[in-house]
KERO-108013 format. One line per 4 residues: number of its first residue (from 1); their letters; for each residue x, y negated, z negated of C-alpha. Coordinates in Angstrom, 2 decimals. Each point is the difference from the previous one (the first is absolute). Example, Ala and Ser with C-alpha at 12.3 -4.5 7.8 and 13.67 -1.06 7.14 Angstrom:
BEGIN
1) AS) 12.30:4.50:-7.80 | 1.37:-3.44:0.66
//
This chain:
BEGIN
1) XXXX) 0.00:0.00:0.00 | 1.02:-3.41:0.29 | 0.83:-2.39:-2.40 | 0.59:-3.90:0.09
5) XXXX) 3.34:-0.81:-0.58 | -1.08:-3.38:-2.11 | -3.16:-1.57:-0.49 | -1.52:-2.10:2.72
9) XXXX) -1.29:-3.58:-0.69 | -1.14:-2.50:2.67 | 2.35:-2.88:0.69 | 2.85:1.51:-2.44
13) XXXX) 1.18:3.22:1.58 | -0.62:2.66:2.93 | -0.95:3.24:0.05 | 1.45:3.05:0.71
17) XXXX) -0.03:3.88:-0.65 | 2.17:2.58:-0.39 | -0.15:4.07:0.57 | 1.63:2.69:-1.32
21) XXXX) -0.27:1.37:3.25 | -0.79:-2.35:3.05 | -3.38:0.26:2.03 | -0.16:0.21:3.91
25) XXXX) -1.62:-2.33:1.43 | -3.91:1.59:0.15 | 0.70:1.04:-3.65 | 0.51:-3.77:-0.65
29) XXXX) -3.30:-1.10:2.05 | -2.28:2.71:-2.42 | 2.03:-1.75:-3.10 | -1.17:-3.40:0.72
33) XXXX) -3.30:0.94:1.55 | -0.05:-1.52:3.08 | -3.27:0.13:1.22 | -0.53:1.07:3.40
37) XXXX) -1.41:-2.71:2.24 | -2.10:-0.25:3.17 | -2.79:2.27:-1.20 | -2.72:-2.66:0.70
41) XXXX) -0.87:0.58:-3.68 | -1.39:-3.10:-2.14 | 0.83:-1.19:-2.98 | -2.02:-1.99:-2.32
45) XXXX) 2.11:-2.18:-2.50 | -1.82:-1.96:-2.33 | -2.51:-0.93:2.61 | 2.33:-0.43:2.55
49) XXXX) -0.26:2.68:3.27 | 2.81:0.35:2.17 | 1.35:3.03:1.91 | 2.91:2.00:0.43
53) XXXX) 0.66:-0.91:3.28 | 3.10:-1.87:1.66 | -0.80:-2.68:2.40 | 0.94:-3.52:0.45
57) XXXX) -1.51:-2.59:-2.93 | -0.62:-3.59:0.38 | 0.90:-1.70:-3.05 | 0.73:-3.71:-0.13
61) XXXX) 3.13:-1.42:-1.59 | 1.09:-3.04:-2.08 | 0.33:-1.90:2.61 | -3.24:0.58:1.67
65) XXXX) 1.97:2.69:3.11 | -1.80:3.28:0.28 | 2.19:2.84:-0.30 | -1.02:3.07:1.20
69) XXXX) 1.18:3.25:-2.64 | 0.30:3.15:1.62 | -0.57:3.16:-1.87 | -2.23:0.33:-3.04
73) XXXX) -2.22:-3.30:-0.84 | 0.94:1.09:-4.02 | 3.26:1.08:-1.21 | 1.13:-0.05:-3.23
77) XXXX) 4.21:0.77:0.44 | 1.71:-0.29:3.03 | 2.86:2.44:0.81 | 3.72:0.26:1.16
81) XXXX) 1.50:2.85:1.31 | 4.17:0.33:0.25 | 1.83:2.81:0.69 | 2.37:-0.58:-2.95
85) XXXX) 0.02:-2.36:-2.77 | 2.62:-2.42:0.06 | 0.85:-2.18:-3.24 | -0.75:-2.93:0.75
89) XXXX) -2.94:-0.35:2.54 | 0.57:-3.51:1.84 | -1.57:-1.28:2.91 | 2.04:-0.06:3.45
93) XXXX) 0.90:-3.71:-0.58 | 1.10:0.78:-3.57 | 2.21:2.52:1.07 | 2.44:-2.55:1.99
97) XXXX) 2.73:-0.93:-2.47 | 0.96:-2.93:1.39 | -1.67:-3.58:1.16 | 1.52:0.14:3.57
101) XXXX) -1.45:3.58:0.58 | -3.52:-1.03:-1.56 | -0.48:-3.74:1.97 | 0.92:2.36:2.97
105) XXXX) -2.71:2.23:-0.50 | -2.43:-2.93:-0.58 | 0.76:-1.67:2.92 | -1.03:3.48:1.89
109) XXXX) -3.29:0.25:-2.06 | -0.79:-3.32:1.19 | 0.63:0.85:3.55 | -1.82:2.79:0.34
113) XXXX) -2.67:-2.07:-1.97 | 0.21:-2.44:2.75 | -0.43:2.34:2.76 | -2.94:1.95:-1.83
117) XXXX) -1.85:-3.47:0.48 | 0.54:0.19:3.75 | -2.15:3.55:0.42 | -3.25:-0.71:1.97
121) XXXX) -1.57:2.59:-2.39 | 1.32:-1.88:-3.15 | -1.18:-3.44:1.47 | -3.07:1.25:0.87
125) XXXX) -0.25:1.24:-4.13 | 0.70:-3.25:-0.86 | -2.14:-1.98:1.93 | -3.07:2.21:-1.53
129) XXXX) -2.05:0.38:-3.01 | -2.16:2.70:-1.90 | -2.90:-0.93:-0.87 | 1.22:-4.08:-0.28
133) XXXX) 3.16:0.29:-0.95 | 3.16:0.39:1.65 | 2.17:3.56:0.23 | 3.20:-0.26:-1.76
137) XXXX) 3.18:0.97:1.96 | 2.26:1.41:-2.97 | 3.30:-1.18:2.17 | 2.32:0.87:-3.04
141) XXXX) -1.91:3.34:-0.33 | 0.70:1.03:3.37 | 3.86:-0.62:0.20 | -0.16:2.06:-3.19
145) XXXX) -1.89:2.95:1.44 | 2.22:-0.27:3.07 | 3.19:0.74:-1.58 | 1.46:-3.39:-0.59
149) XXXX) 1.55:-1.14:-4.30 | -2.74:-1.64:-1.42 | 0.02:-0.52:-3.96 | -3.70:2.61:0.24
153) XXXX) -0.06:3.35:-0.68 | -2.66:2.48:1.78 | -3.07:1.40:-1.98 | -2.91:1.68:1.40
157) XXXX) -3.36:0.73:-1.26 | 0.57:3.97:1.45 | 1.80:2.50:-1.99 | 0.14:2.55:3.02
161) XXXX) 2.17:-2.75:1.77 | 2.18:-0.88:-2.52 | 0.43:3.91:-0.35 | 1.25:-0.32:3.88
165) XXXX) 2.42:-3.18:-1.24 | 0.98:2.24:-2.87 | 0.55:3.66:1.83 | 1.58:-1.58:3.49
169) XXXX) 3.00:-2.12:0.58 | 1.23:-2.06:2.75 | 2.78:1.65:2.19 | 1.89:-3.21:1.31
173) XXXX) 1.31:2.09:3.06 | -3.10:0.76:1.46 | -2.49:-2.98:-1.79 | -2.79:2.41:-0.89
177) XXXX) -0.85:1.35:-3.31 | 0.52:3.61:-0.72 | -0.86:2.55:-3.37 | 2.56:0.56:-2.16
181) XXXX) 1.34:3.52:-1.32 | -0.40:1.89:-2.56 | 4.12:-1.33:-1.64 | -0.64:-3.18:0.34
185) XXXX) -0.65:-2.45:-2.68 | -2.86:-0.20:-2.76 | -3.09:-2.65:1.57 | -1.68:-2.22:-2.37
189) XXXX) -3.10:-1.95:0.56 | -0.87:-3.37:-1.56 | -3.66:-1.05:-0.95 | -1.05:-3.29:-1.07
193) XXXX) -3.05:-1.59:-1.12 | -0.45:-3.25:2.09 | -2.08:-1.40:-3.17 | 2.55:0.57:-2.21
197) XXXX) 2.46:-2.45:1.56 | -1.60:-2.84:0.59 | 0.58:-2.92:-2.98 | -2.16:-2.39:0.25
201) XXXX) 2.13:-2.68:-2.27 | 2.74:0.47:2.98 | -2.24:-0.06:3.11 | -2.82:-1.07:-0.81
205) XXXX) -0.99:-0.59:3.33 | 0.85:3.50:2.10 | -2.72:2.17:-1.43 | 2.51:2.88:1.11
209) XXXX) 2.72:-1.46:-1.70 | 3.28:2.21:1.67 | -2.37:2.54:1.29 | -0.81:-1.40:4.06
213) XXXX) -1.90:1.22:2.53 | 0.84:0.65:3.21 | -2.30:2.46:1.58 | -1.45:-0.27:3.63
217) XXXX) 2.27:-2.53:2.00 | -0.25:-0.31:3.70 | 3.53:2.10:0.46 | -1.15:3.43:-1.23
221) XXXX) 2.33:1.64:-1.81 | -1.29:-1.35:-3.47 | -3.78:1.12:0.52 | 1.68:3.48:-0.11
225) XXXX) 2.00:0.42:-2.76 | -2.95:-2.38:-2.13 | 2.40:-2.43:-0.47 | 0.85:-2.09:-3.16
229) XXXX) 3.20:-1.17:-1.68 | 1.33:-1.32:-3.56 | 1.78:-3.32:0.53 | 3.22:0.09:-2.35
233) XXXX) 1.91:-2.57:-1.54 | 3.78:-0.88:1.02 | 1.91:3.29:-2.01 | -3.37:1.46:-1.08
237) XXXX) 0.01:4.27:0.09 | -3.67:1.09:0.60 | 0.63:1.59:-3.03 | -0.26:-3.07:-2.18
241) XXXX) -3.22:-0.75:0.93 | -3.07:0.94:-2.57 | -1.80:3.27:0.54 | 1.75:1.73:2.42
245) XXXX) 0.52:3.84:-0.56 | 2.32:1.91:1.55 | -0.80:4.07:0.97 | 3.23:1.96:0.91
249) XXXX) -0.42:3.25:2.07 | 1.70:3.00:1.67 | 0.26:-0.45:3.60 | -0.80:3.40:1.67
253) XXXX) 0.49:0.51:4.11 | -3.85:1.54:0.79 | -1.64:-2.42:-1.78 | 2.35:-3.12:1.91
257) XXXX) -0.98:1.55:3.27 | -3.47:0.60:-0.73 | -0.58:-3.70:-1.21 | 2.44:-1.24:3.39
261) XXXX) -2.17:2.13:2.45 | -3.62:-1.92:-1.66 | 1.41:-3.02:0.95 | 0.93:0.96:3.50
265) XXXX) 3.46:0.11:-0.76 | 0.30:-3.24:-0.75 | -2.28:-1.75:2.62 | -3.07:-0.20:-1.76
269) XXXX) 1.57:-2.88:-2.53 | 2.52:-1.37:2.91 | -2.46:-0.32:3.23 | 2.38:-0.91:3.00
273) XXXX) 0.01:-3.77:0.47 | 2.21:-2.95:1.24 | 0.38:-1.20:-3.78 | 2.51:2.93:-0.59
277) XXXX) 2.34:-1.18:2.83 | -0.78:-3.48:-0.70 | 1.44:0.14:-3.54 | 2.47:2.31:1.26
281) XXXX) 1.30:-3.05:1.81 | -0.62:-2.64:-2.78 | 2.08:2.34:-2.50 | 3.20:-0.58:2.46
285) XXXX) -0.68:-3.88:0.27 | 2.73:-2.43:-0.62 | -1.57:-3.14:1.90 | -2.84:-1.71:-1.03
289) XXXX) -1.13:-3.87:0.46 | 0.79:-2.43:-2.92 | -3.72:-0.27:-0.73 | 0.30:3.67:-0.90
293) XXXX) 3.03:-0.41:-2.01 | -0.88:-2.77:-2.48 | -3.56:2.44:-0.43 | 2.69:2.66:-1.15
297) XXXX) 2.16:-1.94:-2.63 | -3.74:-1.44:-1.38 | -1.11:3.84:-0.45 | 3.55:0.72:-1.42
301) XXXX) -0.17:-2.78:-2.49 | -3.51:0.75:-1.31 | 0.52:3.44:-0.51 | 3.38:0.10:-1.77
305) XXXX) -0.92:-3.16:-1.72 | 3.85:-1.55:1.49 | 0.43:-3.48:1.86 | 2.57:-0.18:2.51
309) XXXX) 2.65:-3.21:0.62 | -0.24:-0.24:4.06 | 3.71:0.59:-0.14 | -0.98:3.23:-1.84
313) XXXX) -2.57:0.71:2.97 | 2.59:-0.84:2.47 | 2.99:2.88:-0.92 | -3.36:2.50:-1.01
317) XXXX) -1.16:-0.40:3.45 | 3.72:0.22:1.56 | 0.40:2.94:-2.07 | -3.17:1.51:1.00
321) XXXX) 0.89:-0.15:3.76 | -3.23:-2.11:0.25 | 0.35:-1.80:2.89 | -2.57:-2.37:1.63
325) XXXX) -2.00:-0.29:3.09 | -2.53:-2.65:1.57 | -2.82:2.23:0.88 | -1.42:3.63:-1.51
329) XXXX) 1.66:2.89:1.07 | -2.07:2.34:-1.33 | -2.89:1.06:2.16 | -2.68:2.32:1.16
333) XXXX) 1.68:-0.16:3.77 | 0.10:3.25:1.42 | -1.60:1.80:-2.76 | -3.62:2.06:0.73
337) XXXX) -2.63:-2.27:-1.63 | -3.55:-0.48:1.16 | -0.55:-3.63:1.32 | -3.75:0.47:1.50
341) XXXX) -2.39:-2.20:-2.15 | -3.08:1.98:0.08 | 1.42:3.14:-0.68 | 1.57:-1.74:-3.10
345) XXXX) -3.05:-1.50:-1.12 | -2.16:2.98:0.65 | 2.55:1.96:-1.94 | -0.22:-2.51:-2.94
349) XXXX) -4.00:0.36:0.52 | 0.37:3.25:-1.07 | 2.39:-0.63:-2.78 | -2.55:-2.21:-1.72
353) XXXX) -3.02:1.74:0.76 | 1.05:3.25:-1.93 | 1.50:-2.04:-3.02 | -2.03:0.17:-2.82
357) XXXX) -0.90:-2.95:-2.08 | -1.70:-0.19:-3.85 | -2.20:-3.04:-0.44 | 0.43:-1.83:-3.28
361) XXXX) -2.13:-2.36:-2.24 | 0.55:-2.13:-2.23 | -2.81:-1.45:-2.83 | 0.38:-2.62:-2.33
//
């Protein structure tokens, strides 16, 4: 049986467990009773009726954007699946050691950023509204779905596809995910409880706080893998943050191949698109415009909290290799993307016509 290494308080410490003998992976889904989902079943809490099913779910934000959450409209923990545990578990930006390598990868986010906004289908998104108010183009979220070093780290609602994240690794020779073996390393799993982090004497006005929402975005790799991320601190572990638990678990070959094959080998969570080979091409970048490099040193400085002499910004940017250019280099040229307007907006039609929407009132 297992038992919890120290006790668990919200806001003062995470979670984890330890075994005398570590579970595989389906022994770890019966432990924490993960329901299974898509049944079409109802559930009635405390008046409230909702279903079991995973769909797309308007919901508007602080802001007054509708964001569209793919997979279950409820959730109560979100899930992260690894393929080992590392010690400390930093985003990609918080794993560059040094200023030039992180104002480097900035200036890339920002470029790919820029030519996300250039899409017809993303254009189209954000020229259009849901029931009176306007889709929200999670720009940020994208680059960090895509593979670029972001300071987010990726949740999703779906335990069965943070088992694939968890079971499958990356094999940088030939870019697709494969199982792993029987010898190879313990997995762990991380669960939080989105609640649970949010303080509302720190942000008072994210009703999220660090949990965010991506979900559907008009690039569709996030829809997939029911996208959402933690947004850490400069030198924060996801570790540090309240209520997360951590699951350990014995990685065994059938069960990796089994979970690899559901997801088509990797393709049902990484559909084919020109995004892949876009970011391929912003992750090389060393050009960008100066516009796009004074956006990069204002990220840098508000998330390590550091201001920056502009002979400081000068030898960081020599150092970098950052050199700069007149005019965007990175582009959607010669990359498959549709262009044709009404299939676009018959495709985002159909989008919005199957997401579902809960109608709220208020009385005073």
């Amino acid at each position: 049986m297992p038992t919890a290494k120290r006790p668990w308080h919200p806001g003062k410490a995470t979670f984890s467990v330890s075994y005398k003998i570590l579970p595989t992976l389906p022994q770890l889904r019966h432990h924490l009773a993960i329901p299974t989902i898509n049944t079409g079943r109802q559930i009635n809490f405390r008046g409230m009726i909702f279903d079991d099913l995973e769909g797309l779910h308007a919901i508007r934000d602080e802001q007054g954007y509708t964001r569209l959450l793919s997979g279950l409209e409820f959730f109560m923990q979100a899930y992260r699946g690894q393929t080992r545990e590392h010690k400390s578990c930093l985003p990609l930006l918080g794993r560059l050691k040094t200023h030039e390598e992180q104002l480097l990868a900035l200036c890339r986010n920002i470029a790919f950023e820029d030519a996300i906004s250039d899409h017809p289908f993303v254009q189209l998104a954000e020229k259009s509204a849901f029931r009176g108010h306007p889709l929200l183009v999670d720009k940020e979220g994208l680059a960090q779905h895509y593979g670029l070093s972001t300071h987010m780290i990726d949740f999703t609602s779906n335990f069965e596809i943070a088992s694939f994240f968890a079971t499958c690794a990356l094999d940088p020779k030939t870019h697709r995910y494969l199982p792993l073996s029987d010898h190879q390393h313990d997995g762990m799993i991380y669960r939080i409880t989105p609640v649970c982090l949010h303080d509302p004497a720190t942000t008072p006005d994210r009703a999220f706080g660090p949990f965010h929402i991506v979900g559907w975005q008009p690039l569709p790799r996030p829809e997939q893998q029911r996208a959402f991320a933690v947004k850490m601190k400069h030198g924060q572990s996801l570790c540090e943050l309240p209520a997360v638990e951590r699951f350990p678990f014995r990685q065994r070959a059938k069960i990796s191949h089994r979970i690899w094959k559901a997801f088509d080998e990797g393709r049902a969570l990484f559909p084919p698109d020109a995004a892949e080979e876009l970011a391929a091409q912003a992750n090389t970048l060393s050009r960008f415009t100066r516009t796009q490099i004074d956006r990069a040193w204002q990220r840098l400085e508000e998330w390590t909290g550091a201001g920056f002499e502009p002979e400081q910004r000068h030898a960081i940017e020599k150092q970098s290799n950052i050199n700069e250019t007149t005019a965007t280099i990175l582009t959607w040229d010669g990359l498959d993307v549709e262009t044709d307007k009404n299939l676009l907006s018959q495709k985002l039609a159909e989008i919005l016509n199957r997401s579902r929407v809960r109608l709220s009132a208020y009385a005073k």
